[in-house]
C-alpha positions as CSV (number, residue, x, y, z in Angstrom):
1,X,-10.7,-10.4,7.1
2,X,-12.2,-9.0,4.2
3,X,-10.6,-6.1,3.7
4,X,-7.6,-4.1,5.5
5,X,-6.5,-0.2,4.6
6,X,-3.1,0.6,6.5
7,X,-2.1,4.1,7.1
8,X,1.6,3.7,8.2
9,X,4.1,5.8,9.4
10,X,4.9,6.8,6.0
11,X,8.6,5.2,6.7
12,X,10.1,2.7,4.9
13,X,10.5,-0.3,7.5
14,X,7.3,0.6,8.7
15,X,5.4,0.2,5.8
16,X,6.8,-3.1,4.7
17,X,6.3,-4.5,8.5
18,X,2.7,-3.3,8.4
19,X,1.6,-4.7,4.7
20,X,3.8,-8.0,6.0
21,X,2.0,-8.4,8.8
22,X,-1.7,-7.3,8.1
23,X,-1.6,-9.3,4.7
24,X,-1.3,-12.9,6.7
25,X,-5.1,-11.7,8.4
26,X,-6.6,-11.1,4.6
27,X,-8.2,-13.8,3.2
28,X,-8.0,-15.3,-0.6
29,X,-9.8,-12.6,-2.6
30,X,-9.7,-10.0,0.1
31,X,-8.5,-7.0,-0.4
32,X,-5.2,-5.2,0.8
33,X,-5.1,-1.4,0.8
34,X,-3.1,1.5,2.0
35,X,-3.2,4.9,2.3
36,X,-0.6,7.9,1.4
37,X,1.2,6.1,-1.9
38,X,1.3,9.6,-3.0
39,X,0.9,12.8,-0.7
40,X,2.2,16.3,-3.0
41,X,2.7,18.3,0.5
42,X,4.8,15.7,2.6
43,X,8.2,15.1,2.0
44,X,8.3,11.5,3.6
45,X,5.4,10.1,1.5
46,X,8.1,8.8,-1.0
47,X,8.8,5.8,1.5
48,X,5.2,4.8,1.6
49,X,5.5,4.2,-2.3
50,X,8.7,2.9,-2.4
51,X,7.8,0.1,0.8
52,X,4.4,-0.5,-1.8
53,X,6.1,-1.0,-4.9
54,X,9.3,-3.2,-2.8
55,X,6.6,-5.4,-1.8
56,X,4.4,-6.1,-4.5
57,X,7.5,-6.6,-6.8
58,X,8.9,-9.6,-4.2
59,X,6.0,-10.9,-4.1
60,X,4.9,-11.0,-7.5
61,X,1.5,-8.9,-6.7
62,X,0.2,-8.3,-10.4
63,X,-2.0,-6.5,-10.9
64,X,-2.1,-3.6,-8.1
65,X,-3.4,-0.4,-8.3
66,X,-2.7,3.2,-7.4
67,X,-6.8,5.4,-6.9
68,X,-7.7,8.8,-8.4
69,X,-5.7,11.4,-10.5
70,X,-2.0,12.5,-10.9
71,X,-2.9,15.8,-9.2
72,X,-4.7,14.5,-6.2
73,X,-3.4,15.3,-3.1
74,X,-3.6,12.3,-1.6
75,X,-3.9,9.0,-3.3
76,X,-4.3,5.4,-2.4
77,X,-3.2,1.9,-3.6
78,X,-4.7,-1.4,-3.8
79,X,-4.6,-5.3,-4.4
80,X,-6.8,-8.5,-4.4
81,X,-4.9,-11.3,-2.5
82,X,-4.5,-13.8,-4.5
């Protein structure tokens, strides 16, 4: 694949299983992407980050990338397999 943007369950365990497993199907300079890294009306949304930023620091993902403004609602975050 090309490209993959996951929208978890916005838990945790979940998010880590889903980046895990979805990032074996995306190819060298594909990109992996994800939905809900930051979400101002749901609580839960802090798992999301936290599962993005676990991963990428174990696996030494420099760089990655969080889309739009502070005060979005919603954003999104980002990375070129390497």
């Amino acid at each position: 694949m090309d490209f993959v943007y996951l929208d978890t369950e916005r838990d945790l365990a979940s998010t880590l299983v889903d980046i895990s497993e979805w990032v074996k199907k995306v190819r060298v300079g594909g990109i992996i992407a994800g939905h809900d890294y930051f979400r101002y009306h749901a609580k839960n949304n802090v798992y999301t980050r936290q599962g993005v930023i676990a991963y990428a620091r174990t696996n030494h993902i420099t760089p990655w990338f969080v889309t739009g403004r502070v005060t979005d609602r919603v954003r999104s975050w980002f990375w070129v397999k390497a």
